[in-house]
Short mmCIF file of the C-alpha atoms (twelve columns), coordinates in Angstrom:
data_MODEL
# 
_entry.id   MODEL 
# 
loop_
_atom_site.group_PDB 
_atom_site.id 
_atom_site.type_symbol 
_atom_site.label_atom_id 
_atom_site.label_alt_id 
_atom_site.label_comp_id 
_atom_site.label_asym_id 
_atom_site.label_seq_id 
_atom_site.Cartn_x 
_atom_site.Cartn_y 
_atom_site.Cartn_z 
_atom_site.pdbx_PDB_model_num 
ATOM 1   C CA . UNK A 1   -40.607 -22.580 12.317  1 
ATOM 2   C CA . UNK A 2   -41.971 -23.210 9.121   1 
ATOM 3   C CA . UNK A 3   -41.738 -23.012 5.809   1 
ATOM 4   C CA . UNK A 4   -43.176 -19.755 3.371   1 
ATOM 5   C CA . UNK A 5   -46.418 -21.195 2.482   1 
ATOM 6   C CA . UNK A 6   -47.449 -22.264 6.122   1 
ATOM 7   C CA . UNK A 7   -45.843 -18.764 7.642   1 
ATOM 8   C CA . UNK A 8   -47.860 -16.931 5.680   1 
ATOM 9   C CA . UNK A 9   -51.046 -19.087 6.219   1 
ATOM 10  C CA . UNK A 10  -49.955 -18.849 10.202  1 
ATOM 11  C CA . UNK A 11  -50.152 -14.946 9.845   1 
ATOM 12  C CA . UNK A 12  -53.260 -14.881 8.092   1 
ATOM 13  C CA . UNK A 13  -55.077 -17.311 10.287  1 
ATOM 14  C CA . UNK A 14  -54.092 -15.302 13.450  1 
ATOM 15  C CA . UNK A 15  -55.323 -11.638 11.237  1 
ATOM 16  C CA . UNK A 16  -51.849 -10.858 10.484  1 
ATOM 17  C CA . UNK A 17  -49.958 -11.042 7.474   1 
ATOM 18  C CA . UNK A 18  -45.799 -11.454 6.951   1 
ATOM 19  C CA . UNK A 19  -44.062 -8.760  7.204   1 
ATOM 20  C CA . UNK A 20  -43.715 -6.156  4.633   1 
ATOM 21  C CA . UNK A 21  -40.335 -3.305  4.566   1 
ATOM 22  C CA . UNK A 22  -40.879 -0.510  3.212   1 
ATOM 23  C CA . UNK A 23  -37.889 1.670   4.346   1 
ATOM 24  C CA . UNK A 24  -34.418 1.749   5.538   1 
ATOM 25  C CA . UNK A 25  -36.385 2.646   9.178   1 
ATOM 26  C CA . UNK A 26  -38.684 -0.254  9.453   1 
ATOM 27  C CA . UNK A 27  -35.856 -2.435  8.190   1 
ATOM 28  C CA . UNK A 28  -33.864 -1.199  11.311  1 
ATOM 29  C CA . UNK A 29  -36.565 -1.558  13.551  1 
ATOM 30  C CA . UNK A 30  -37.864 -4.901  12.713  1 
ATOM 31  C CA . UNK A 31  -33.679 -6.111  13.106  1 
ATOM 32  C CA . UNK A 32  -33.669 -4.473  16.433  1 
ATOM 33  C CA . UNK A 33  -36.510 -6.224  17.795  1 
ATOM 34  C CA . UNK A 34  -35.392 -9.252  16.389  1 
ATOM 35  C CA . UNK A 35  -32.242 -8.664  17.671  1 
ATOM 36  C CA . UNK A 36  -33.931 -8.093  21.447  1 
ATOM 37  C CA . UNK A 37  -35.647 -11.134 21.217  1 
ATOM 38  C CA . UNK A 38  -31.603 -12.425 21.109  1 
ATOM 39  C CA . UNK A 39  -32.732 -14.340 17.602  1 
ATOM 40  C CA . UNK A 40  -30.265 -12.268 15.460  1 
ATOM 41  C CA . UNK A 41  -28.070 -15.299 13.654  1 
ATOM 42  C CA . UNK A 42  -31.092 -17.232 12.381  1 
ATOM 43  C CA . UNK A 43  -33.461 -16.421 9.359   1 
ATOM 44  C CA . UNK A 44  -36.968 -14.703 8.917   1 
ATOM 45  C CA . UNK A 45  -39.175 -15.302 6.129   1 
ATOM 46  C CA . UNK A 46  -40.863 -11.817 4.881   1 
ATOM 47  C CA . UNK A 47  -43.534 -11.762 2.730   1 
ATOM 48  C CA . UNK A 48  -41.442 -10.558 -0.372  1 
ATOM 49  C CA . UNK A 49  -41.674 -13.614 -3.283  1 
ATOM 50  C CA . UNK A 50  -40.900 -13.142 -7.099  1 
ATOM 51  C CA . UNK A 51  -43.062 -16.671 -7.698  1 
ATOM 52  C CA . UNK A 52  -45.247 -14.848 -10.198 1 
ATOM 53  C CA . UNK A 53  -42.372 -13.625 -12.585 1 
ATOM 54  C CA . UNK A 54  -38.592 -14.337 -11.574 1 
ATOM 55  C CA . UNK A 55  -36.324 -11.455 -10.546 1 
ATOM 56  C CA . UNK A 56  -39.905 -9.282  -10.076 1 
ATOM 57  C CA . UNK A 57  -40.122 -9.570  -6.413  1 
ATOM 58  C CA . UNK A 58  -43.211 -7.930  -4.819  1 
ATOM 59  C CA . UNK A 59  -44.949 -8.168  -1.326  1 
ATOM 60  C CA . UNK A 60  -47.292 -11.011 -1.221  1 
ATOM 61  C CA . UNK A 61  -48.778 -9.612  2.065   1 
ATOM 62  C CA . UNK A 62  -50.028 -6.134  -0.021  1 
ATOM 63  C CA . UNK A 63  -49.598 -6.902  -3.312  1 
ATOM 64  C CA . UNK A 64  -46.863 -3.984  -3.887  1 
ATOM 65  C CA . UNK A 65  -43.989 -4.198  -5.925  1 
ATOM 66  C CA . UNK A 66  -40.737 -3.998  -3.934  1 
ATOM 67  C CA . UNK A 67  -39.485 -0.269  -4.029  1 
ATOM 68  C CA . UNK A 68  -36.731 -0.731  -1.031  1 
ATOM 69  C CA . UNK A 69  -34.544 -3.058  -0.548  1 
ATOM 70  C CA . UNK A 70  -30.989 -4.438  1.955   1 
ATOM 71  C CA . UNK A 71  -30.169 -7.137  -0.196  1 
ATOM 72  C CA . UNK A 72  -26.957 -9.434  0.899   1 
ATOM 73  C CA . UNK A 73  -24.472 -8.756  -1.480  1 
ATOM 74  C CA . UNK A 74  -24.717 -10.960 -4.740  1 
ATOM 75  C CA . UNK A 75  -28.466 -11.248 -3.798  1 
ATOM 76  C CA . UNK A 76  -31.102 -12.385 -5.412  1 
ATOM 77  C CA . UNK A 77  -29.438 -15.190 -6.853  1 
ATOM 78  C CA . UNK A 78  -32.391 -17.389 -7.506  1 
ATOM 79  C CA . UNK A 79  -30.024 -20.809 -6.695  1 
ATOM 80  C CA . UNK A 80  -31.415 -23.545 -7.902  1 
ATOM 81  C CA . UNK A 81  -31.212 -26.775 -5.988  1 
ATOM 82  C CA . UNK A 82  -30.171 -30.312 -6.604  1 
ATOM 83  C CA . UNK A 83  -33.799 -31.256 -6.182  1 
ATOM 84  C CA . UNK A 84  -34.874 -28.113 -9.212  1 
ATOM 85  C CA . UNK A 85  -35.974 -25.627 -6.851  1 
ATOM 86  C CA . UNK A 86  -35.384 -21.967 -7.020  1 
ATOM 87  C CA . UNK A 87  -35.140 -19.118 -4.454  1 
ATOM 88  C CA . UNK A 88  -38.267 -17.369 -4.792  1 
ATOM 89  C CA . UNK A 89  -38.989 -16.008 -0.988  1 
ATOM 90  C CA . UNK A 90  -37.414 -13.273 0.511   1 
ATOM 91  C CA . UNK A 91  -35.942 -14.250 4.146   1 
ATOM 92  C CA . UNK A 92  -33.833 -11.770 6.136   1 
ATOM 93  C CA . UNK A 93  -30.388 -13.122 7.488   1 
ATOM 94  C CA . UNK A 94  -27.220 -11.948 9.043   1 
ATOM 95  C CA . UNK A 95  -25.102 -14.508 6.938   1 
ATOM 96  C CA . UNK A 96  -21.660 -12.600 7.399   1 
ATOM 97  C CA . UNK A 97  -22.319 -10.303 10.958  1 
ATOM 98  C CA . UNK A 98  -22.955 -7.181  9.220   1 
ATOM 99  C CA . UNK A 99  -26.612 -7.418  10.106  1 
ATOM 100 C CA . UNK A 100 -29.779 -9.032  8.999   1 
ATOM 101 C CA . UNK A 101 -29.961 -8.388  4.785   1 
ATOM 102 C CA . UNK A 102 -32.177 -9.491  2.420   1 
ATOM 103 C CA . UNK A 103 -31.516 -13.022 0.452   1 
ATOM 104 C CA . UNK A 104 -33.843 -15.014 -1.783  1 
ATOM 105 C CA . UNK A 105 -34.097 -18.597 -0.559  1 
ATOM 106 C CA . UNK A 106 -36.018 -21.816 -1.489  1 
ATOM 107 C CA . UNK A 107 -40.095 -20.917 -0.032  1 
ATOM 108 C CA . UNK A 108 -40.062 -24.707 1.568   1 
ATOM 109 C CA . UNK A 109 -37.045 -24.250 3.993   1 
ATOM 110 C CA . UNK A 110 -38.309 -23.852 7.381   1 
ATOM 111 C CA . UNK A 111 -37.440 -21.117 9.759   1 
ATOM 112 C CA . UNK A 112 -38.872 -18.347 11.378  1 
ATOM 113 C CA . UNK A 113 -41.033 -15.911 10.365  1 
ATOM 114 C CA . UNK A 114 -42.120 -12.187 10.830  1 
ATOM 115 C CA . UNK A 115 -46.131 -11.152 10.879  1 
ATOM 116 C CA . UNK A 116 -47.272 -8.213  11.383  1 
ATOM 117 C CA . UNK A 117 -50.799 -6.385  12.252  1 
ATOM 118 C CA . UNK A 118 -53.222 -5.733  9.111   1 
ATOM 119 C CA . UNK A 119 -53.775 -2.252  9.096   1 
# 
């Protein structure tokens, strides 16, 4: 576990990056194999963040604005913490059993995390 800065500098010092979605498919895939792994009730950190502009969420891992998306309902929400933070990292969670959805949470929460090969 860790939180979005370190994931993504554990991806990139292994040649990987976090995970990017770009389609309804790889969304599926990427929840079955978490889902295999029997991890399906805990949360993944993706590579999506809106820290450069809020509410403009883009893969840090290419640099791509987000075109698809399986946002929770009422998500992004960009809550903002006792302590000031903001959501700003995109995490994938099954927060009511209807499958793991998209939510914006705070980047220094530590969980799990998704890389995936550089092309």
């Amino acid at each position: 576990k860790a939180n979005w800065f370190r994931a993504s500098q554990y991806c990139r010092y292994h040649g990987m990056h976090l995970a990017s979605i770009s389609s309804q498919e790889e969304n599926d895939k990427l929840e079955e194999t978490i889902r295999d792994f029997g991890y399906s009730y805990e949360h993944f950190w993706v590579s999506g963040t809106d820290l450069a502009e809020e509410g403009q969420f883009f893969w840090m891992s290419t640099g791509r604005p987000i075109t698809f998306t399986n946002w929770n309902v009422g998500e992004p929400n960009n809550f903002r913490y006792e302590n000031g933070e903001e959501e700003n990292c995109l995490e994938l969670w099954d927060r009511d059993g209807k499958g793991l959805k998209w939510n914006d949470s705070a980047c220094s929460f530590e969980t799990y995390f998704v890389c995936e090969a550089v092309p």
